[in-house]
PDB file as gemmi writes it, atoms N, CA and C in Angstrom:
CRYST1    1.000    1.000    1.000  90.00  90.00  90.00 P 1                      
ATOM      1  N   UNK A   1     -14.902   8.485 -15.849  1.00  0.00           N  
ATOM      2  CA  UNK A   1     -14.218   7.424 -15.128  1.00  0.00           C  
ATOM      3  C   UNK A   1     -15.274   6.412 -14.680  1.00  0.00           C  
ATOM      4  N   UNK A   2     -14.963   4.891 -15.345  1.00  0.00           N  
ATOM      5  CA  UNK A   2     -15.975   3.793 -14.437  1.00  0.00           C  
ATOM      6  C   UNK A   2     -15.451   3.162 -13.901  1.00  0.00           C  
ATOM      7  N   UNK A   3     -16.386   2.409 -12.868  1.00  0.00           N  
ATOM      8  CA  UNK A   3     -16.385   1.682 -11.638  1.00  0.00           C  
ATOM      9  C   UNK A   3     -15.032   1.112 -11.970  1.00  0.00           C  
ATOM     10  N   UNK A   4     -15.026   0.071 -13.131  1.00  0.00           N  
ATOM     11  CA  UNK A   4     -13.236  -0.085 -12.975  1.00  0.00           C  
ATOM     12  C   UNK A   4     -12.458   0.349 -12.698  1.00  0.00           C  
ATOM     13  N   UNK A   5     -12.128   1.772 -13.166  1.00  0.00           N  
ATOM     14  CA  UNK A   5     -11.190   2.308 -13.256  1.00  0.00           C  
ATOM     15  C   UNK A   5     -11.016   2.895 -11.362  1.00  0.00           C  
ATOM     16  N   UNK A   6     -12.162   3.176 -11.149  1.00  0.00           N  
ATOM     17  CA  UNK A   6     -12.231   3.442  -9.920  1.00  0.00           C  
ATOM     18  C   UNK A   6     -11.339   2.206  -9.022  1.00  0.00           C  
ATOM     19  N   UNK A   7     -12.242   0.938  -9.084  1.00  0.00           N  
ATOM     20  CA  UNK A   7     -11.724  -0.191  -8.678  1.00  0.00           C  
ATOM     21  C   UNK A   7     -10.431  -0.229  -8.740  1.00  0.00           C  
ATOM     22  N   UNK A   8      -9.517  -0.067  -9.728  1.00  0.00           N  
ATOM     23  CA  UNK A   8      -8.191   0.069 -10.427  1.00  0.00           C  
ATOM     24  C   UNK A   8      -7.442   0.902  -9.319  1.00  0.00           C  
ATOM     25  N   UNK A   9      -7.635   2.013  -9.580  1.00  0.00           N  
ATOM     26  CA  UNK A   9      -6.537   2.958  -8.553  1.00  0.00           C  
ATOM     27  C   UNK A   9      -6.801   2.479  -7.276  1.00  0.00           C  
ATOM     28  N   UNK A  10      -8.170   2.268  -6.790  1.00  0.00           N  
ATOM     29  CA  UNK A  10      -7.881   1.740  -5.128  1.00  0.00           C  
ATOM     30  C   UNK A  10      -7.118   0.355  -5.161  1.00  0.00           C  
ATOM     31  N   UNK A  11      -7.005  -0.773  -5.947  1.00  0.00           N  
ATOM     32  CA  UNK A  11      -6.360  -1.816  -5.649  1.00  0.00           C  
ATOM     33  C   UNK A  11      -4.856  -1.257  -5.742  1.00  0.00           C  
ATOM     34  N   UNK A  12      -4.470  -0.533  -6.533  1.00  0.00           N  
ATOM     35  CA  UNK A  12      -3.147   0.188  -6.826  1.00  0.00           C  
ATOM     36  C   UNK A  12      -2.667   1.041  -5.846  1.00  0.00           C  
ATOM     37  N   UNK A  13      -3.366   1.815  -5.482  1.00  0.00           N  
ATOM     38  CA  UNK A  13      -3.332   2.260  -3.910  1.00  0.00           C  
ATOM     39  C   UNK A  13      -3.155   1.614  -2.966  1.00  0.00           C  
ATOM     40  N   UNK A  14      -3.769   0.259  -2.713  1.00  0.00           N  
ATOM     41  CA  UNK A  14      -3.519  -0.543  -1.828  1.00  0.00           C  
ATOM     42  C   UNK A  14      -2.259  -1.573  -1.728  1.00  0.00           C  
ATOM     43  N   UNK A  15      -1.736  -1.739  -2.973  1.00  0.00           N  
ATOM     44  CA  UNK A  15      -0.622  -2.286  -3.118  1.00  0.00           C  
ATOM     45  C   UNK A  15       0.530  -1.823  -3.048  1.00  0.00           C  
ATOM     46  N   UNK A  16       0.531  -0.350  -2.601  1.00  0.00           N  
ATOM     47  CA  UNK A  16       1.620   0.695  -2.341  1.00  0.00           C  
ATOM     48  C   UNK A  16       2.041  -0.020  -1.180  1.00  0.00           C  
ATOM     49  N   UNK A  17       3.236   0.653  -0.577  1.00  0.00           N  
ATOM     50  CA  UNK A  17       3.646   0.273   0.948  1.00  0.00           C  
ATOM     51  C   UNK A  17       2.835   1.361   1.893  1.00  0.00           C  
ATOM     52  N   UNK A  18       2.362   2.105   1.042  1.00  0.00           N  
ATOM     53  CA  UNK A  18       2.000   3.595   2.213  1.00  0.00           C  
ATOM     54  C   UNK A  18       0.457   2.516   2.407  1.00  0.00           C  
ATOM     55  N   UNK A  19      -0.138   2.313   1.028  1.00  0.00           N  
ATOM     56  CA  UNK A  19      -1.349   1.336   1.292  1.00  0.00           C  
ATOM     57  C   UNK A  19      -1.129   0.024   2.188  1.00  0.00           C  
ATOM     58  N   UNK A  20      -0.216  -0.478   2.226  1.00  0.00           N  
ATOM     59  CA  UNK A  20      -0.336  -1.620   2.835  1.00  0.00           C  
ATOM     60  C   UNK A  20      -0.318  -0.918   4.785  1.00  0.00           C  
ATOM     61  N   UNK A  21       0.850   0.050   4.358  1.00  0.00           N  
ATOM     62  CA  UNK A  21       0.563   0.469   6.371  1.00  0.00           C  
ATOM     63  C   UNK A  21      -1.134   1.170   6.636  1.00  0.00           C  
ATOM     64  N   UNK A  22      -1.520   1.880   5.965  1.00  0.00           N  
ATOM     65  CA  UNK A  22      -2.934   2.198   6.348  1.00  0.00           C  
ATOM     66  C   UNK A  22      -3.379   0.620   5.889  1.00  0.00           C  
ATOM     67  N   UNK A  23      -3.778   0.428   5.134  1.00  0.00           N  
ATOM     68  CA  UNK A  23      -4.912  -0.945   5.689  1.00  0.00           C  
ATOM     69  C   UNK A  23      -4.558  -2.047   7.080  1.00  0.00           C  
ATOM     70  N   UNK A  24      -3.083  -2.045   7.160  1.00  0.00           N  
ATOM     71  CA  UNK A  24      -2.351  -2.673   8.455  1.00  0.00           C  
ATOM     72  C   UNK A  24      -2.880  -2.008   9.528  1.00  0.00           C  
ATOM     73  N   UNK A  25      -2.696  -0.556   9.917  1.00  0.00           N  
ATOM     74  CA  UNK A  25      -3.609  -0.105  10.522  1.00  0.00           C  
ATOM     75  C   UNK A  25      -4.617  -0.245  10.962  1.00  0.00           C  
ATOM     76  N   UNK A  26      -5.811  -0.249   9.871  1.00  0.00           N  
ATOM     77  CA  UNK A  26      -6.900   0.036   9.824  1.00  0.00           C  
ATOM     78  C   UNK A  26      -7.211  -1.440  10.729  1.00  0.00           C  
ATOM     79  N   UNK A  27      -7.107  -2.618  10.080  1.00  0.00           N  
ATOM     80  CA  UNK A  27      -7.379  -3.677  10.757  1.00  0.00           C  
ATOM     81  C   UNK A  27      -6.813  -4.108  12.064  1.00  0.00           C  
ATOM     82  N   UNK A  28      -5.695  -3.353  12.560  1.00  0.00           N  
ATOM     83  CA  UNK A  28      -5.400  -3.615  13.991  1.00  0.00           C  
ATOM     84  C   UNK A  28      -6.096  -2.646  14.635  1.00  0.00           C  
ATOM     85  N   UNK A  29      -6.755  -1.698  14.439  1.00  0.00           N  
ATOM     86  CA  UNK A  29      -7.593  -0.719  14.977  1.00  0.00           C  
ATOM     87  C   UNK A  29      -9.164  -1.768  15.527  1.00  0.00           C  
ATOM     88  N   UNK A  30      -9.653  -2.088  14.328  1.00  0.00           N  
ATOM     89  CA  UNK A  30     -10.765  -2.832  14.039  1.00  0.00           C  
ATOM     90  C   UNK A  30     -10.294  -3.998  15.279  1.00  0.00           C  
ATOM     91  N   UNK A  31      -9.498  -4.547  15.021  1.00  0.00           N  
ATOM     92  CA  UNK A  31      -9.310  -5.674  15.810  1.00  0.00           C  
ATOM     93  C   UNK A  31      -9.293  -5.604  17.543  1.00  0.00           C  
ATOM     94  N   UNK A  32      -8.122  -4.631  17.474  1.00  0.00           N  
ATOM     95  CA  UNK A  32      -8.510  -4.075  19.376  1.00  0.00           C  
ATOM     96  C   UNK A  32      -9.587  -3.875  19.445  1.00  0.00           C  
ATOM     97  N   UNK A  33     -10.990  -3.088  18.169  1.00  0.00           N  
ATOM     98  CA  UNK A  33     -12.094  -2.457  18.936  1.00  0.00           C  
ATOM     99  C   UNK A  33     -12.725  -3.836  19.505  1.00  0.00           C  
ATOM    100  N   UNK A  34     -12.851  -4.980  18.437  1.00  0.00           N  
ATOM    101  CA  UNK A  34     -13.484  -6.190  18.416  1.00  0.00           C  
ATOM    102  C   UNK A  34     -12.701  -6.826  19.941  1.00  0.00           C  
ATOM    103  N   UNK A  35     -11.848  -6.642  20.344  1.00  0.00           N  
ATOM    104  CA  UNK A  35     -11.520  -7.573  21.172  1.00  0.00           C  
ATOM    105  C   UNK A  35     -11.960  -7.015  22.589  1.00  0.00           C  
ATOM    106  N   UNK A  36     -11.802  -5.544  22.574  1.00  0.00           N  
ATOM    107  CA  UNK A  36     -11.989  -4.725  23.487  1.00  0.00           C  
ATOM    108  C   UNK A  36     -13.774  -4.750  23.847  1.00  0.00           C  
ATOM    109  N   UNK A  37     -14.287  -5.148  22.854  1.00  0.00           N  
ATOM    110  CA  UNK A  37     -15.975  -5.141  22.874  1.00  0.00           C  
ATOM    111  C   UNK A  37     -16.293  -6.582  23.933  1.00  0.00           C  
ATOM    112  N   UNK A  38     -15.468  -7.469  23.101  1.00  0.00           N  
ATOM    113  CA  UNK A  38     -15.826  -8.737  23.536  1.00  0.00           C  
ATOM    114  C   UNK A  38     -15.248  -9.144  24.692  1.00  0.00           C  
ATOM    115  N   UNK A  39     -14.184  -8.230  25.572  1.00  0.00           N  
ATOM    116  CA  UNK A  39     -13.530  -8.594  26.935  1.00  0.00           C  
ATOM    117  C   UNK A  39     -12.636  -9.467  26.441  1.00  0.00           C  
ATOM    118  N   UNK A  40     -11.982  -9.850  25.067  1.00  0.00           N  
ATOM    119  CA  UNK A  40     -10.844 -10.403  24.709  1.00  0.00           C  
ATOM    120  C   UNK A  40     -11.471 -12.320  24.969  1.00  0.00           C  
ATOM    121  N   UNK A  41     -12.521 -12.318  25.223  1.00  0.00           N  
ATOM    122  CA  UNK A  41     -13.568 -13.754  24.742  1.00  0.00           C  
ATOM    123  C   UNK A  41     -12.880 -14.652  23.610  1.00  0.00           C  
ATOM    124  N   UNK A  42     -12.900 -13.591  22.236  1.00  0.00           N  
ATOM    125  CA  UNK A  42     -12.773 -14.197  20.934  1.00  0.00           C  
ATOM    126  C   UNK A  42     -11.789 -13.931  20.439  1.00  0.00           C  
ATOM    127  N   UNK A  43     -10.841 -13.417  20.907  1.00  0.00           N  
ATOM    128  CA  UNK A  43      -9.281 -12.923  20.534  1.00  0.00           C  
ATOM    129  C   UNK A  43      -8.747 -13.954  19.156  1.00  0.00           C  
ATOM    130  N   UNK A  44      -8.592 -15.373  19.412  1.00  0.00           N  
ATOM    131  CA  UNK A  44      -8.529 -16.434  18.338  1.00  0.00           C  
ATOM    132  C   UNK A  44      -9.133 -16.101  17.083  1.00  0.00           C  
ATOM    133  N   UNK A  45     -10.634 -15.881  17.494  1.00  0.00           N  
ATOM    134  CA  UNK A  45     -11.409 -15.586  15.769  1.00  0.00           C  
ATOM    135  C   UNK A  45     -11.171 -14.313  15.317  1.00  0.00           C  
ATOM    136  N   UNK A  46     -11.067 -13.410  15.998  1.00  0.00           N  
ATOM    137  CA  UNK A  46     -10.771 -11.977  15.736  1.00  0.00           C  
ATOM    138  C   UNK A  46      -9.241 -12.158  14.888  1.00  0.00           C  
ATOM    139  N   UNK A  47      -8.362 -12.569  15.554  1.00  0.00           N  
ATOM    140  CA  UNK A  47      -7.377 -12.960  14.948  1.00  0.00           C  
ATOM    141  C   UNK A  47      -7.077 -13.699  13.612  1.00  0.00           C  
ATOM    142  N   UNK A  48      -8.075 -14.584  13.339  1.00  0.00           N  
ATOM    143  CA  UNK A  48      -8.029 -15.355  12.312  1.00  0.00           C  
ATOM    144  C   UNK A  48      -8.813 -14.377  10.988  1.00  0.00           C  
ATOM    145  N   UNK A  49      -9.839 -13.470  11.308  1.00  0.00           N  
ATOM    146  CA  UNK A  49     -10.211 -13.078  10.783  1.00  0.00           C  
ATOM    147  C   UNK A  49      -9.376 -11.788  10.104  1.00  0.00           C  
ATOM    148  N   UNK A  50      -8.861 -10.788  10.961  1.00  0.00           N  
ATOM    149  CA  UNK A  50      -7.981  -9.861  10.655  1.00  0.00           C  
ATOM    150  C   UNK A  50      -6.768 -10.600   9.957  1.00  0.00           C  
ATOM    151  N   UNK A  51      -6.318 -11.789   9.844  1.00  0.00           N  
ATOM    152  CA  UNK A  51      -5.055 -12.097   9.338  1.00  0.00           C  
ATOM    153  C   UNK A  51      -5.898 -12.516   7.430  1.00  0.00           C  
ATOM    154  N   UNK A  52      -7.099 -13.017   7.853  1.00  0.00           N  
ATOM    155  CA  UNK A  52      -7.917 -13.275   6.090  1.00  0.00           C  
ATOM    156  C   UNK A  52      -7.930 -11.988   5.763  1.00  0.00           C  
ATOM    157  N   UNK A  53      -8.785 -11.052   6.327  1.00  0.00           N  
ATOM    158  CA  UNK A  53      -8.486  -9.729   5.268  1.00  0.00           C  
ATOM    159  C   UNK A  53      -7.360  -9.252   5.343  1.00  0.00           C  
ATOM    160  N   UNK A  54      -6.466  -9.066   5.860  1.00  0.00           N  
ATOM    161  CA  UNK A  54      -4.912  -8.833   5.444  1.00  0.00           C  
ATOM    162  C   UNK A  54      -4.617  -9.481   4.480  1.00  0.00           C  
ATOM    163  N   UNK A  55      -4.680 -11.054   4.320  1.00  0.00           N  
ATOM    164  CA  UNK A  55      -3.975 -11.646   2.957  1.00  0.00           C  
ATOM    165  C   UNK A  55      -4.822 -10.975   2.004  1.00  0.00           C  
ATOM    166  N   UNK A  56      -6.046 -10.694   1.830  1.00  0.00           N  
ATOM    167  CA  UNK A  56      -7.161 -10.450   0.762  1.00  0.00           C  
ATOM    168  C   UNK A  56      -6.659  -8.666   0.554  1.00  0.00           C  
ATOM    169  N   UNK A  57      -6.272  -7.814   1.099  1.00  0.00           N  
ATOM    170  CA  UNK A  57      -5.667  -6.714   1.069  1.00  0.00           C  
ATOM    171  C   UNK A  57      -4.201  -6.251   1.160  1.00  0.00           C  
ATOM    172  N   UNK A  58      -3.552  -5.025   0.242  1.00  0.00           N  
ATOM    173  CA  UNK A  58      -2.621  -4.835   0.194  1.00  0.00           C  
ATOM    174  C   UNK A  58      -1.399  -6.072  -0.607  1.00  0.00           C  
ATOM    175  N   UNK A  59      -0.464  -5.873  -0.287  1.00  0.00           N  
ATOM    176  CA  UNK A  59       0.648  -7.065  -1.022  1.00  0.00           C  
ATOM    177  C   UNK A  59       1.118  -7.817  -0.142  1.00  0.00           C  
ATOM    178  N   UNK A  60       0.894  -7.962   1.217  1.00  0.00           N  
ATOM    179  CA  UNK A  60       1.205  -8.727   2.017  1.00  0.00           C  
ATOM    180  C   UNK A  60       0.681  -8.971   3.194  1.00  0.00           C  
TER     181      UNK A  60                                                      
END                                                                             
């Protein structure tokens, strides 16, 4: 098995609905930690940022 193929099933994985709720997850996790670090300072960029890798991950 190469790196493609590897590459392959995780994008396919991620385009599941079960993939899209774990990566949904994952980045609202990430995001409270970031906001929670920063005393909620940067909430806006944190925000803007978690909504780019969401479009860049999963199907929606």
């Amino acid at each position: 098995m190469g790196i493609d193929d590897l590459k392959n099933k995780a994008t396919d994985a991620l385009d599941s609905d079960k993939g899209e709720k774990a990566s949904d997850a994952g980045l609202d996790k990430a995001s409270d930690a970031a906001s929670k670090v920063t005393g909620g300072s940067h909430d806006e960029q944190i925000t803007k940022a978690e909504d780019s890798a969401d479009g860049k991950l999963g199907n929606a």
